[in-house]
PyMOL CGO cylinders between C-alpha atoms (Angstrom):
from pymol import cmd
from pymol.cgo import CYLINDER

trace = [
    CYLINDER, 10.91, 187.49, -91.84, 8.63, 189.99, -89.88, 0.3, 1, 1, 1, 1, 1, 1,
    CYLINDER, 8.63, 189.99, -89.88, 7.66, 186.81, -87.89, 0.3, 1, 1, 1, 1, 1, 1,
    CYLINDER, 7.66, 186.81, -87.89, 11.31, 185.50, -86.97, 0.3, 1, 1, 1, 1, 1, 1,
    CYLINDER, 11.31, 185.50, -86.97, 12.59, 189.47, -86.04, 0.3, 1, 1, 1, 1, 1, 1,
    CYLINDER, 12.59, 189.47, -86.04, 9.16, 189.01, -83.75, 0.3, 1, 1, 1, 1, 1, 1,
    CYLINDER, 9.16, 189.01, -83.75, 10.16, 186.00, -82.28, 0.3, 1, 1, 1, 1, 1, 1,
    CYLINDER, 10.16, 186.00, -82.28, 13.63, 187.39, -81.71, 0.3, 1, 1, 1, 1, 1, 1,
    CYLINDER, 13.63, 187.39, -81.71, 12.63, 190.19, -79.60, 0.3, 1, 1, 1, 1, 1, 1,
    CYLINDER, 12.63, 190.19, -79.60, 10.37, 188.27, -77.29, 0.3, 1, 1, 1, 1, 1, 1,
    CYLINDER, 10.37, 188.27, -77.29, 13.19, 185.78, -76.71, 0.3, 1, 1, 1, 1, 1, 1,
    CYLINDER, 13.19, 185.78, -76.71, 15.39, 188.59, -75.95, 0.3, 1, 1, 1, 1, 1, 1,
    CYLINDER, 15.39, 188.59, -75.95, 12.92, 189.96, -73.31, 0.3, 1, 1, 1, 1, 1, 1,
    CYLINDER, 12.92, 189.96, -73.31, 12.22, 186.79, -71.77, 0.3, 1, 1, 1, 1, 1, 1,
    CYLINDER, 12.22, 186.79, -71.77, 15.73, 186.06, -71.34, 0.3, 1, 1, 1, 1, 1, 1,
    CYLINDER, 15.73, 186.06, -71.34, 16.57, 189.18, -69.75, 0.3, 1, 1, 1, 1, 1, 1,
    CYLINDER, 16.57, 189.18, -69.75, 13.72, 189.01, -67.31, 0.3, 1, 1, 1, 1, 1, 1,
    CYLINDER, 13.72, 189.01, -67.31, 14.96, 184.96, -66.71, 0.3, 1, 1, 1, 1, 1, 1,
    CYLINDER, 14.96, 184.96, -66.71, 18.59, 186.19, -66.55, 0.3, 1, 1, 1, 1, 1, 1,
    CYLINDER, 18.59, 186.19, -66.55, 17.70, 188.74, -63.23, 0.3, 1, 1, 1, 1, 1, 1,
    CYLINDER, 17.70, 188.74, -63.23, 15.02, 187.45, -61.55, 0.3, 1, 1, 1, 1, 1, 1,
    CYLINDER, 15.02, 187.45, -61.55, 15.58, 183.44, -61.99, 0.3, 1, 1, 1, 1, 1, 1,
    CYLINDER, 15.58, 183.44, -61.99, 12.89, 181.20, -64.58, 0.3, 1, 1, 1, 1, 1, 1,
    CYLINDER, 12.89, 181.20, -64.58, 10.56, 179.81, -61.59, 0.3, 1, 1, 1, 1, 1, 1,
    CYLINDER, 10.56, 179.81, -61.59, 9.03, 183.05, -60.40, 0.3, 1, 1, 1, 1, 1, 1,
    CYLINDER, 9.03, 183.05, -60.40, 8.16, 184.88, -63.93, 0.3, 1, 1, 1, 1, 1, 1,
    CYLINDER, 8.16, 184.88, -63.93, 5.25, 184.30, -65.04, 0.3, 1, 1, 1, 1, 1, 1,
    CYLINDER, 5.25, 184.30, -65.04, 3.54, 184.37, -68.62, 0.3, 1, 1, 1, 1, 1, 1,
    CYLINDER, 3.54, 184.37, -68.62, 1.55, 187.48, -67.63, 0.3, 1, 1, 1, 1, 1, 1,
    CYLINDER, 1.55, 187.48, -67.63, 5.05, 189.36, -66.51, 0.3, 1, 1, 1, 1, 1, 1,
    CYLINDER, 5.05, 189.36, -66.51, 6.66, 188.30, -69.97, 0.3, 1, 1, 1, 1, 1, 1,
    CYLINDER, 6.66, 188.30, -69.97, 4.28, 189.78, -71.97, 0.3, 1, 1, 1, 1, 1, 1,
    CYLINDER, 4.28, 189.78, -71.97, 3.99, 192.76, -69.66, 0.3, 1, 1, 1, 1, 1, 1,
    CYLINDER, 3.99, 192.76, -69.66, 7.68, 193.32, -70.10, 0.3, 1, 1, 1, 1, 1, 1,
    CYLINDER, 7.68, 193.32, -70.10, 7.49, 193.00, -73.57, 0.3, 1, 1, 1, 1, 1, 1,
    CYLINDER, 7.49, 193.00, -73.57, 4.39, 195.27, -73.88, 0.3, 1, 1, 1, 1, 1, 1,
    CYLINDER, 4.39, 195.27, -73.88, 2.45, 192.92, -75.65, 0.3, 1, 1, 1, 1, 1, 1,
    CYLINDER, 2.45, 192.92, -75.65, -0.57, 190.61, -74.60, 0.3, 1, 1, 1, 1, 1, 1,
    CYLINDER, -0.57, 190.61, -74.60, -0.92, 187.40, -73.49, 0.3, 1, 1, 1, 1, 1, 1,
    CYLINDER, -0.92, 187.40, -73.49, -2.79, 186.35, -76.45, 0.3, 1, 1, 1, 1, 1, 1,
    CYLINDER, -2.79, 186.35, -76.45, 0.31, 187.56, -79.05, 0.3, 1, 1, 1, 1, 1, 1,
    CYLINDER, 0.31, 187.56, -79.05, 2.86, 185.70, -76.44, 0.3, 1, 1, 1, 1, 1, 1,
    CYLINDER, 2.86, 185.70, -76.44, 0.81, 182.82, -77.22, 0.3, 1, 1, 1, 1, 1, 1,
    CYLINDER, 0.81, 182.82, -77.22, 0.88, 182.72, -80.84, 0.3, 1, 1, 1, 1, 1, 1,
    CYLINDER, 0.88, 182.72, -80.84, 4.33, 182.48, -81.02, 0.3, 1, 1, 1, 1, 1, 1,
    CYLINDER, 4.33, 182.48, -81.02, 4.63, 179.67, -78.15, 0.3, 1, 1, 1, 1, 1, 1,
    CYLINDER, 4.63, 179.67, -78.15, 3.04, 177.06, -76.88, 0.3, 1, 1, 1, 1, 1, 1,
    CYLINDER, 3.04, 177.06, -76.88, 3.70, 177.84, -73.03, 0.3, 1, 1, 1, 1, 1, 1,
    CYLINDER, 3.70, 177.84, -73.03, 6.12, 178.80, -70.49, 0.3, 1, 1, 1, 1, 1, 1,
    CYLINDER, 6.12, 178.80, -70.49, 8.19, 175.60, -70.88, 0.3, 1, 1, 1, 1, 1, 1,
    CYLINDER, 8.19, 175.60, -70.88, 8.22, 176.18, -74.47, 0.3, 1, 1, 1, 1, 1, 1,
    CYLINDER, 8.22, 176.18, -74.47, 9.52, 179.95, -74.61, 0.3, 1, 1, 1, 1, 1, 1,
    CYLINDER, 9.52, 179.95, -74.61, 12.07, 178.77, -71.60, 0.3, 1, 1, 1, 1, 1, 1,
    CYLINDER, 12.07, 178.77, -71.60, 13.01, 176.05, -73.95, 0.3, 1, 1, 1, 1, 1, 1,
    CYLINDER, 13.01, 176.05, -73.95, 13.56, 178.67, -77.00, 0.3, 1, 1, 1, 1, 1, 1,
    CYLINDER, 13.56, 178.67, -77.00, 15.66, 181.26, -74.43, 0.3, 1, 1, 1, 1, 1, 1,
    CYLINDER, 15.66, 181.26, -74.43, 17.41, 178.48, -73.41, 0.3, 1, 1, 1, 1, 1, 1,
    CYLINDER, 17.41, 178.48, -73.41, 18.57, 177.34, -77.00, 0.3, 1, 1, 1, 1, 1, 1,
    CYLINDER, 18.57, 177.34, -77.00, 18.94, 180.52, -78.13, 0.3, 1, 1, 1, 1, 1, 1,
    CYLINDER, 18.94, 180.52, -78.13, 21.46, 182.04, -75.37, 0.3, 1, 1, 1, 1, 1, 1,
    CYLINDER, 21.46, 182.04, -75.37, 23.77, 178.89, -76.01, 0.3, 1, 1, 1, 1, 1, 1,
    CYLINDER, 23.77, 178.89, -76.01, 23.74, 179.22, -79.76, 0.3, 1, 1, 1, 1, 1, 1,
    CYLINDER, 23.74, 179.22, -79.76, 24.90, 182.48, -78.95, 0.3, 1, 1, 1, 1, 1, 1,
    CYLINDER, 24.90, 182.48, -78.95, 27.91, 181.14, -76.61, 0.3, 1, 1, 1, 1, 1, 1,
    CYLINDER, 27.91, 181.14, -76.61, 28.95, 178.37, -79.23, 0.3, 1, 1, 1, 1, 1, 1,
    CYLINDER, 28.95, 178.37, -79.23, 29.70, 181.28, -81.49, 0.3, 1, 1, 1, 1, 1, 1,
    CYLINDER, 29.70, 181.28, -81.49, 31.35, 183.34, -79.33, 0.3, 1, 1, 1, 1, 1, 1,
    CYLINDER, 31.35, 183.34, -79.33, 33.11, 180.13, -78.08, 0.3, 1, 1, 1, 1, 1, 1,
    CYLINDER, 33.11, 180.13, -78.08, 34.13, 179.16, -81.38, 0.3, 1, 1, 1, 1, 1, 1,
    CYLINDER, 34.13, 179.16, -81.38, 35.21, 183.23, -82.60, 0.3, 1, 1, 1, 1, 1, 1,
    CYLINDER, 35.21, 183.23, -82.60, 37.40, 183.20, -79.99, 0.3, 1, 1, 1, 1, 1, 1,
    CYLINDER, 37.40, 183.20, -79.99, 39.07, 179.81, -80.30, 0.3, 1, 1, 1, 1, 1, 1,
    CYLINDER, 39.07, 179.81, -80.30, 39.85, 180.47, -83.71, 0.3, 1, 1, 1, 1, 1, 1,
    CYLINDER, 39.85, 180.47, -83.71, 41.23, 183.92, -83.20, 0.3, 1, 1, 1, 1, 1, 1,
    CYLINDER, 41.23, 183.92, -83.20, 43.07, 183.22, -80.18, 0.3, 1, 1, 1, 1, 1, 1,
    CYLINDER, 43.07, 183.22, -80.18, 47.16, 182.48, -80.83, 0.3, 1, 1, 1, 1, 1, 1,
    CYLINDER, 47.16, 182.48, -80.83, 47.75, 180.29, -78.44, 0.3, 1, 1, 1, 1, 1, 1,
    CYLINDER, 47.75, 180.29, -78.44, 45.83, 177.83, -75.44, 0.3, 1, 1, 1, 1, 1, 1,
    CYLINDER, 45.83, 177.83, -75.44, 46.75, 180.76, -73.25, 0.3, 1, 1, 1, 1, 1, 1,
    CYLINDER, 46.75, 180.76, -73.25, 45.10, 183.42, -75.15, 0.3, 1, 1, 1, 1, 1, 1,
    CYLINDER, 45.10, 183.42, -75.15, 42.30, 181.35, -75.55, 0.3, 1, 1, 1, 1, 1, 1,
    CYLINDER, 42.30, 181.35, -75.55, 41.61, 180.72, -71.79, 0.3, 1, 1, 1, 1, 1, 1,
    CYLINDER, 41.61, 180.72, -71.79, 41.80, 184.18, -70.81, 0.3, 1, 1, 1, 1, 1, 1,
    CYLINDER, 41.80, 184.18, -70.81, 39.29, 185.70, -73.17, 0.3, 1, 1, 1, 1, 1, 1,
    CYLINDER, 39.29, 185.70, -73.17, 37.25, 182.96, -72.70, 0.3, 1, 1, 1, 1, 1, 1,
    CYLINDER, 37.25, 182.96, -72.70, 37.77, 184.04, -68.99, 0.3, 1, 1, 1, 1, 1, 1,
    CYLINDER, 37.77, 184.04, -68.99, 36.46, 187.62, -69.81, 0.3, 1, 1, 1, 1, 1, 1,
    CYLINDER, 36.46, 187.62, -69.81, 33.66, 186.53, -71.67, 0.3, 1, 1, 1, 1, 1, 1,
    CYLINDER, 33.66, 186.53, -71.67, 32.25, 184.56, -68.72, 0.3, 1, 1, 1, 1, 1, 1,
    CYLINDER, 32.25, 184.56, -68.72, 32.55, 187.47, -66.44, 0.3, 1, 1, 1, 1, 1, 1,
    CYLINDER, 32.55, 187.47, -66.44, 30.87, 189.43, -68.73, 0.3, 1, 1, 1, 1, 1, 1,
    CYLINDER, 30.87, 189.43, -68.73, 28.33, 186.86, -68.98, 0.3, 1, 1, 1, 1, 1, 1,
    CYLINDER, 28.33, 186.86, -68.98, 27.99, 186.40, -65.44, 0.3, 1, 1, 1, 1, 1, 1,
    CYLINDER, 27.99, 186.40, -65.44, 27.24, 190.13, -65.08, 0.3, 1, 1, 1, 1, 1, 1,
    CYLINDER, 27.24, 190.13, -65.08, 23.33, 190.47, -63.58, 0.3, 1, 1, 1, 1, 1, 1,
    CYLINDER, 23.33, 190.47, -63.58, 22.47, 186.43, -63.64, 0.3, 1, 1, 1, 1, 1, 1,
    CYLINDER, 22.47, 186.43, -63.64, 20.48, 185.04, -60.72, 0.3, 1, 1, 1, 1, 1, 1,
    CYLINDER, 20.48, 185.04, -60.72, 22.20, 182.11, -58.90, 0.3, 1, 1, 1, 1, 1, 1,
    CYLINDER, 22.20, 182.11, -58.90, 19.30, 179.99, -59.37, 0.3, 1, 1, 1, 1, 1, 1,
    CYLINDER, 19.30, 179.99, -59.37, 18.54, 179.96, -63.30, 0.3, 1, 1, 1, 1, 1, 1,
    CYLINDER, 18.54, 179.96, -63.30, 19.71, 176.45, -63.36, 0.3, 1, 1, 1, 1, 1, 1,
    CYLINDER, 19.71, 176.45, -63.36, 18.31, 174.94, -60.43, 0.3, 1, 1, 1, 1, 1, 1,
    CYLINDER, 18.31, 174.94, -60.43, 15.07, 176.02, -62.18, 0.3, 1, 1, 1, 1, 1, 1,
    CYLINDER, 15.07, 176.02, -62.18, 16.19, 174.60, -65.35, 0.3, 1, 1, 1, 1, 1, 1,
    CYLINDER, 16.19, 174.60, -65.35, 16.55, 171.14, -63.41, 0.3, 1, 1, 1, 1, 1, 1,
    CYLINDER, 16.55, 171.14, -63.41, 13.82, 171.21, -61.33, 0.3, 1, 1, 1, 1, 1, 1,
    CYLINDER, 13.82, 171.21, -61.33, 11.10, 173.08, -63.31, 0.3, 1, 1, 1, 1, 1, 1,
    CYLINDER, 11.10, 173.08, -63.31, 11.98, 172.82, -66.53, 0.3, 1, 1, 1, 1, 1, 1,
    CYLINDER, 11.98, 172.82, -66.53, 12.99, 169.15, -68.53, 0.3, 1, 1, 1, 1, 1, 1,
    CYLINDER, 12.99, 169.15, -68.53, 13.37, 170.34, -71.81, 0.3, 1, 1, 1, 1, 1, 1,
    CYLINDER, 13.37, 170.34, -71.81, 15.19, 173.30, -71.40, 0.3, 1, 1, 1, 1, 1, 1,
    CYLINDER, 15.19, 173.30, -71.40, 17.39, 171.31, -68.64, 0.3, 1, 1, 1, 1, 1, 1,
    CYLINDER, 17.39, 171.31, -68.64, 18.25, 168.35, -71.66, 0.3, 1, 1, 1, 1, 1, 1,
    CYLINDER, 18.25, 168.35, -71.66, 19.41, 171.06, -73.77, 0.3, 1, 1, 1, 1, 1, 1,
    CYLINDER, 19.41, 171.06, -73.77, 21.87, 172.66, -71.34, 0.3, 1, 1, 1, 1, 1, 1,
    CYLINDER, 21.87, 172.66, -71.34, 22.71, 169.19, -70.11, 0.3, 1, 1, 1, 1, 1, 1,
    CYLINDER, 22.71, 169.19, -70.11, 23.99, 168.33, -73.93, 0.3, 1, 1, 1, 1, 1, 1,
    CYLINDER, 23.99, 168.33, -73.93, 25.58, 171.34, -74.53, 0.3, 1, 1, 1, 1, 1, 1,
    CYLINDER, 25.58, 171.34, -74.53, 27.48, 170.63, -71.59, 0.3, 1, 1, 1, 1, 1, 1,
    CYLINDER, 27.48, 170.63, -71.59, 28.44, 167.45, -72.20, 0.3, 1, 1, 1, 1, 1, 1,
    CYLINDER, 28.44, 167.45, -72.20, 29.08, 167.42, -75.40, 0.3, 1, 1, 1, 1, 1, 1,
    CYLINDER, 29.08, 167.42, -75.40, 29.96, 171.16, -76.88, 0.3, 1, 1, 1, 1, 1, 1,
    CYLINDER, 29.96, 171.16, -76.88, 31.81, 172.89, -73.45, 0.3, 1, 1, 1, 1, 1, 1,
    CYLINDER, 31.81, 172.89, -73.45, 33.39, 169.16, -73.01, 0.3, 1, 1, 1, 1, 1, 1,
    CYLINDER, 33.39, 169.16, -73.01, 35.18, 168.85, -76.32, 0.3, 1, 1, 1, 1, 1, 1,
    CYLINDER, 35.18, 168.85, -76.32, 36.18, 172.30, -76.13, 0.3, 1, 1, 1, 1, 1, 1,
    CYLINDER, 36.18, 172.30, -76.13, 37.64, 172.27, -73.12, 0.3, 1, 1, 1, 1, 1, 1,
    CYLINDER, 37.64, 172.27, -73.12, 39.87, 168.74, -74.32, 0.3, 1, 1, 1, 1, 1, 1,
    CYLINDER, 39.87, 168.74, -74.32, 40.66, 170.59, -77.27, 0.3, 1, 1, 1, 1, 1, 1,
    CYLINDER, 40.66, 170.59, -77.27, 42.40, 173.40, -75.70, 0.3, 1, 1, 1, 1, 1, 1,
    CYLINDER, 42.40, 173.40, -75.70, 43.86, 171.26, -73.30, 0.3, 1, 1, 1, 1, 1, 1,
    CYLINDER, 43.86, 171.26, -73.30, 45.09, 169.53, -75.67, 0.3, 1, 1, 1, 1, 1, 1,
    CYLINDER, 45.09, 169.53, -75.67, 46.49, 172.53, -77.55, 0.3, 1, 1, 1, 1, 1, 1,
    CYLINDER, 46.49, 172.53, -77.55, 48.21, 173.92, -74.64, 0.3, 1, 1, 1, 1, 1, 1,
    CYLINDER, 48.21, 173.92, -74.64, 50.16, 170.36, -74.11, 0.3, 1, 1, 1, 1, 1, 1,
    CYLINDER, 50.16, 170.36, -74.11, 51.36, 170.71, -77.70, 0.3, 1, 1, 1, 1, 1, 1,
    CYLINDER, 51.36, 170.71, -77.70, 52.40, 174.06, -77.30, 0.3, 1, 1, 1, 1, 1, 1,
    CYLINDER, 52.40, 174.06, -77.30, 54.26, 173.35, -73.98, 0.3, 1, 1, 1, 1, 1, 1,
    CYLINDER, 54.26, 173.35, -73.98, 52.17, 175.78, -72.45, 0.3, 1, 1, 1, 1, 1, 1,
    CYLINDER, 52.17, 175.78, -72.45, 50.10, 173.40, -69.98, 0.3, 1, 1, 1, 1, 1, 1,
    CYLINDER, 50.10, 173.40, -69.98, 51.93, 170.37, -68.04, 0.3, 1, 1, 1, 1, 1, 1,
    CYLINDER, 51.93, 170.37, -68.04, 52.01, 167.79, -70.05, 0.3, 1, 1, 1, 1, 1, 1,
    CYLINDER, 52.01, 167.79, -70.05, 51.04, 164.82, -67.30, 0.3, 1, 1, 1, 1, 1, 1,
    CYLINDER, 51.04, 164.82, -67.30, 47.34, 166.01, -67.21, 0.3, 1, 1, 1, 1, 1, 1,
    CYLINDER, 47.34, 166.01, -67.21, 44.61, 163.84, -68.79, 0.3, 1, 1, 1, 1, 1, 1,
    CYLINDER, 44.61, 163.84, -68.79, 42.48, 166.37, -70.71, 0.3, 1, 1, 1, 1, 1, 1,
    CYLINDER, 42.48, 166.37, -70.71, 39.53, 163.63, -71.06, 0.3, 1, 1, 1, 1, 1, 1,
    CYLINDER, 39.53, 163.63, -71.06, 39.31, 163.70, -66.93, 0.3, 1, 1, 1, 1, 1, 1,
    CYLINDER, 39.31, 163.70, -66.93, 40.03, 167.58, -66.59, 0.3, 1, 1, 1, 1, 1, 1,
    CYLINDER, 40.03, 167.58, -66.59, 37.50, 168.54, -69.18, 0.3, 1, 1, 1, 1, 1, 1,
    CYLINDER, 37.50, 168.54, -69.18, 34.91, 166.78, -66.72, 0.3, 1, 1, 1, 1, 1, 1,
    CYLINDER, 34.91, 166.78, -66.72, 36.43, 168.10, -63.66, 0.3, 1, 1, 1, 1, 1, 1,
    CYLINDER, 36.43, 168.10, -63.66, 36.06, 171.40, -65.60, 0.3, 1, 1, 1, 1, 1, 1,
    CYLINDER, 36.06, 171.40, -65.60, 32.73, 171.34, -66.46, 0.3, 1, 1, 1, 1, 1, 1,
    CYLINDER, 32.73, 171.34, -66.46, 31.41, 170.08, -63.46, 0.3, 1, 1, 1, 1, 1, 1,
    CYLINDER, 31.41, 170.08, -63.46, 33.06, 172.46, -60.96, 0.3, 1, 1, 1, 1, 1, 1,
    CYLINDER, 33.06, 172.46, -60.96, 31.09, 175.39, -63.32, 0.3, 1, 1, 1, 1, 1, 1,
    CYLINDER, 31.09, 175.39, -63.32, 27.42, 173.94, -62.62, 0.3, 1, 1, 1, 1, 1, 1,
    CYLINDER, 27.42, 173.94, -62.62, 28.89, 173.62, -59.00, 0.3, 1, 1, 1, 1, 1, 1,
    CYLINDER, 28.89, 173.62, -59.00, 29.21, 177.27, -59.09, 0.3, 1, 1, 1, 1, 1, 1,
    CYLINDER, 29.21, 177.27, -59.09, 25.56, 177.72, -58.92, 0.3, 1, 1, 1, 1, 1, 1,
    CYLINDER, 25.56, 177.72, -58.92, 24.74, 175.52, -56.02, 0.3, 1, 1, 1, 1, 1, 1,
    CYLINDER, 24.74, 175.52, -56.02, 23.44, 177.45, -53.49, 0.3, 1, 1, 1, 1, 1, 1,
    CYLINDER, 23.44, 177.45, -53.49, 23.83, 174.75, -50.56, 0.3, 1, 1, 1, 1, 1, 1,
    CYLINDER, 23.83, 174.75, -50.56, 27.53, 175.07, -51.27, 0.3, 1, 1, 1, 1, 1, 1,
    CYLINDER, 27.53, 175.07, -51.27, 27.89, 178.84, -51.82, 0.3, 1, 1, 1, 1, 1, 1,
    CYLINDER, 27.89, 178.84, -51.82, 25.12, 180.49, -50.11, 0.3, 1, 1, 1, 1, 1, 1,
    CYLINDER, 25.12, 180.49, -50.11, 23.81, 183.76, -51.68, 0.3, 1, 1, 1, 1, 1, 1,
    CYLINDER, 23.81, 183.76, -51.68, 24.56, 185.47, -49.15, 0.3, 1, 1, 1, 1, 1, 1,
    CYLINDER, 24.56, 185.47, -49.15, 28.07, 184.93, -48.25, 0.3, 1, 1, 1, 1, 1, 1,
    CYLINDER, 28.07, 184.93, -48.25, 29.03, 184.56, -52.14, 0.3, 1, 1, 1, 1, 1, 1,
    CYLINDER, 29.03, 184.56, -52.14, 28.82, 186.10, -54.94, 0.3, 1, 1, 1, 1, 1, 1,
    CYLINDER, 28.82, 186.10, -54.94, 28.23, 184.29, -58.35, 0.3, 1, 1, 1, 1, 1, 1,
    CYLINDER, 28.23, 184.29, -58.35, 31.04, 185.77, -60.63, 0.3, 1, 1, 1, 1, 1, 1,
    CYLINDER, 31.04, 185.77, -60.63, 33.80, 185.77, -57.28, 0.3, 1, 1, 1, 1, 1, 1,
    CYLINDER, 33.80, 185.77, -57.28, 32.81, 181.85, -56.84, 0.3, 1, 1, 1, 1, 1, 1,
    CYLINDER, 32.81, 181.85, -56.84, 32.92, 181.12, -60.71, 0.3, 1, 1, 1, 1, 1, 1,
    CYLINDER, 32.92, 181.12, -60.71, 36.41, 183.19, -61.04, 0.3, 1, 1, 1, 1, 1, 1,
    CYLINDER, 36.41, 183.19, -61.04, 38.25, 181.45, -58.47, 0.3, 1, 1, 1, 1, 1, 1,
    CYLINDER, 38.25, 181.45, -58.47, 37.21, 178.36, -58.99, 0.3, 1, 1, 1, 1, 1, 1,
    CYLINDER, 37.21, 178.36, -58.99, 38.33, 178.69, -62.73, 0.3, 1, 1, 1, 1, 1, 1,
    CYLINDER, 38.33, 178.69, -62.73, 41.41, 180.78, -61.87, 0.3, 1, 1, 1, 1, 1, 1,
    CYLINDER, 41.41, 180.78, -61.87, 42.42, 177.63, -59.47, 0.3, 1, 1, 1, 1, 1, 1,
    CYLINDER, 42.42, 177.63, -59.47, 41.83, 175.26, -62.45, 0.3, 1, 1, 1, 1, 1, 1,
    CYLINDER, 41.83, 175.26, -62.45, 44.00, 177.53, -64.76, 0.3, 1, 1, 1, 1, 1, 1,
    CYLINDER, 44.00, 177.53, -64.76, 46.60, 178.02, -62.64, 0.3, 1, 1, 1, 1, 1, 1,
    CYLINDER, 46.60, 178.02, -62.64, 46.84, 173.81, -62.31, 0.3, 1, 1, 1, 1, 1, 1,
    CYLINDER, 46.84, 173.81, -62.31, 47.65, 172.97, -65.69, 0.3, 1, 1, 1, 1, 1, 1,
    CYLINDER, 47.65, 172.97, -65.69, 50.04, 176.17, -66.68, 0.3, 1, 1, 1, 1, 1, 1,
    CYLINDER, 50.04, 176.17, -66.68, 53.61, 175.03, -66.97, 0.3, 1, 1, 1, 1, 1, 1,
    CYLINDER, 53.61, 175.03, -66.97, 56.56, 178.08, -66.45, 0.3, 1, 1, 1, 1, 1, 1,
    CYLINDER, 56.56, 178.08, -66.45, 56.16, 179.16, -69.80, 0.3, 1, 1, 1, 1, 1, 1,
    CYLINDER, 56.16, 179.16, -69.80, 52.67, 179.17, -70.15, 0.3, 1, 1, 1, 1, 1, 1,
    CYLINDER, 52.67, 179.17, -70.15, 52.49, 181.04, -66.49, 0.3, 1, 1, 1, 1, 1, 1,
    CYLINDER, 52.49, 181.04, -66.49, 54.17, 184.00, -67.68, 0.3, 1, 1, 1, 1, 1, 1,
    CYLINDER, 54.17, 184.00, -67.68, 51.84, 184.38, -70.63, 0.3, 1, 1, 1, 1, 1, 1,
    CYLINDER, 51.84, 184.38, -70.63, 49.16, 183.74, -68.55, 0.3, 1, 1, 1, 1, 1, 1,
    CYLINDER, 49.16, 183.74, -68.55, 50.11, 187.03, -66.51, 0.3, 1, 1, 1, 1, 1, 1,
    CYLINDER, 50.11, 187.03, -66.51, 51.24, 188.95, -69.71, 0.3, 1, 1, 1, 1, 1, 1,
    CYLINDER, 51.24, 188.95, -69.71, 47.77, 188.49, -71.32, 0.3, 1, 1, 1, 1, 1, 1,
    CYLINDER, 47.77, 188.49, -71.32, 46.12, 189.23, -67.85, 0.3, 1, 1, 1, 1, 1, 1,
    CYLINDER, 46.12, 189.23, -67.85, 47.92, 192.48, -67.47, 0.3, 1, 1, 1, 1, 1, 1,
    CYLINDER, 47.92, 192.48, -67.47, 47.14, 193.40, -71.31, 0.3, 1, 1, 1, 1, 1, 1,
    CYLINDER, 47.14, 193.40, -71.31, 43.78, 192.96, -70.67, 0.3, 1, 1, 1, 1, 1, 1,
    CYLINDER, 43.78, 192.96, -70.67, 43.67, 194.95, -67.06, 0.3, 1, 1, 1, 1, 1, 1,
    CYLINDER, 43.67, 194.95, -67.06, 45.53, 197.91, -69.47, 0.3, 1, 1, 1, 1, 1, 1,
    CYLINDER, 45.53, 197.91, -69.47, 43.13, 197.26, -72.17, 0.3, 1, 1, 1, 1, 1, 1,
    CYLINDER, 43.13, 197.26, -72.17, 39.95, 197.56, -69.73, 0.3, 1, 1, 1, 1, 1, 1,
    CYLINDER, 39.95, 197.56, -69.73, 40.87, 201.01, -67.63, 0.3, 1, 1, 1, 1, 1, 1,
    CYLINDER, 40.87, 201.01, -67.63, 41.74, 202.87, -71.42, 0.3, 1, 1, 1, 1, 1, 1,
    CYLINDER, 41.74, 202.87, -71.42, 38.55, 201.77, -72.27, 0.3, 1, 1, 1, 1, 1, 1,
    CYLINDER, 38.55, 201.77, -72.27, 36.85, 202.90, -68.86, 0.3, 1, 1, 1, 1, 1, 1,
    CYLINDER, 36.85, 202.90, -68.86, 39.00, 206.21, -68.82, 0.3, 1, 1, 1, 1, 1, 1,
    CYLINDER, 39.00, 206.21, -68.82, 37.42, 206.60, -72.88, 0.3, 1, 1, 1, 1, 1, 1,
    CYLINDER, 37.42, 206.60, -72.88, 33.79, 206.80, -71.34, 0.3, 1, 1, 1, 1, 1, 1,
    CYLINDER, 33.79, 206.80, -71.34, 34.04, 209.21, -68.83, 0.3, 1, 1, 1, 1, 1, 1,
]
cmd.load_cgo(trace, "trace")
């Protein structure tokens, strides 16, 4: 147990040096220098670098499935479902350098095969299975093909990150990611599910500043 609660807390300090400074340019030595541990103890627990980017990489989408799948199940509606989901990645986006998965592809096979599946296989189905929901529930138009927008979808996230298209810069990561997914929402909504879609959003705005005004 001692071992796994270990494990757990170098994962979380890798990740959060990965998260704001990018994979490529932290070392070992930095990791365990973060983590105020040695090398040597960093090493008993994995193999290399492209095994402990492998394990943050795993780890941090484990952790999205579940928050994925607690919101999909306590949402009410497709609507609902979108614009939590919406709020999460904001949240998530919060601090991330543009190029963690340029590094993942380029640096870093393992790690890059994992996202890569997740992608394809977990985001994909989720995404045709609130499509999907929101046709039944008259919510989204029902003339879209959720098998082709679920690809569109998942695509135009990764394009987020590409720096040739949205230099760093002249863009910021959570403005591109937001209106790209804002235009995608805002394509499948039918009347109905528009005015939820703006109800929710102004719950949430409400929700947010009594929170904000809470912690002054």
């Amino acid at each position: 147990m001692e071992d796994l609660e270990t494990r757990h807390k170098l994962l979380k300090g890798a990740e959060e040096l990965f998260m704001r400074y990018g994979v490529r340019s932290i070392t070992m030595d930095e990791i365990a220098r973060h983590l105020s541990i040695s090398k040597k103890t960093l090493y008993q627990y994995f193999a290399d670098k492209d095994d402990i980017v492998a394990s943050v990489t795993e780890t941090h989408l484990n952790r999205e499935r579940e928050e994925y799948m607690a919101n999909t199940s306590s949402a009410r509606n497709a609507v609902e479902e979108l614009v939590n989901l919406s709020l999460c990645m904001k949240e998530n986006l919060k601090g991330m350098n543009p190029s963690l998965l340029f590094d993942l592809q380029k640096y870093h096979h393992k790690a890059w095969r994992i996202w890569t599946e997740f992608k394809n296989v977990f985001i994909r189905n989720s995404v045709i299975n609130n499509l999907k929901r929101g046709i039944e529930q008259g919510l989204y138009r029902d003339d879209i093909d959720p098998e082709i927008l679920a690809v569109v979808r998942i695509e135009s996230v990764q394009m987020g990150f590409d720096e040739r298209l949205f230099p760093r810069d002249r863009y910021n990561l959570t403005q591109v990611q937001t209106a790209i997914l804002e235009h995608f929402i805002h394509g499948l909504l039918t009347d109905k599910g528009r005015k939820l879609y703006q109800k929710y959003i102004k719950e949430k705005i409400k929700e947010t500043s009594y929170q904000n005004d809470l912690s002054i």
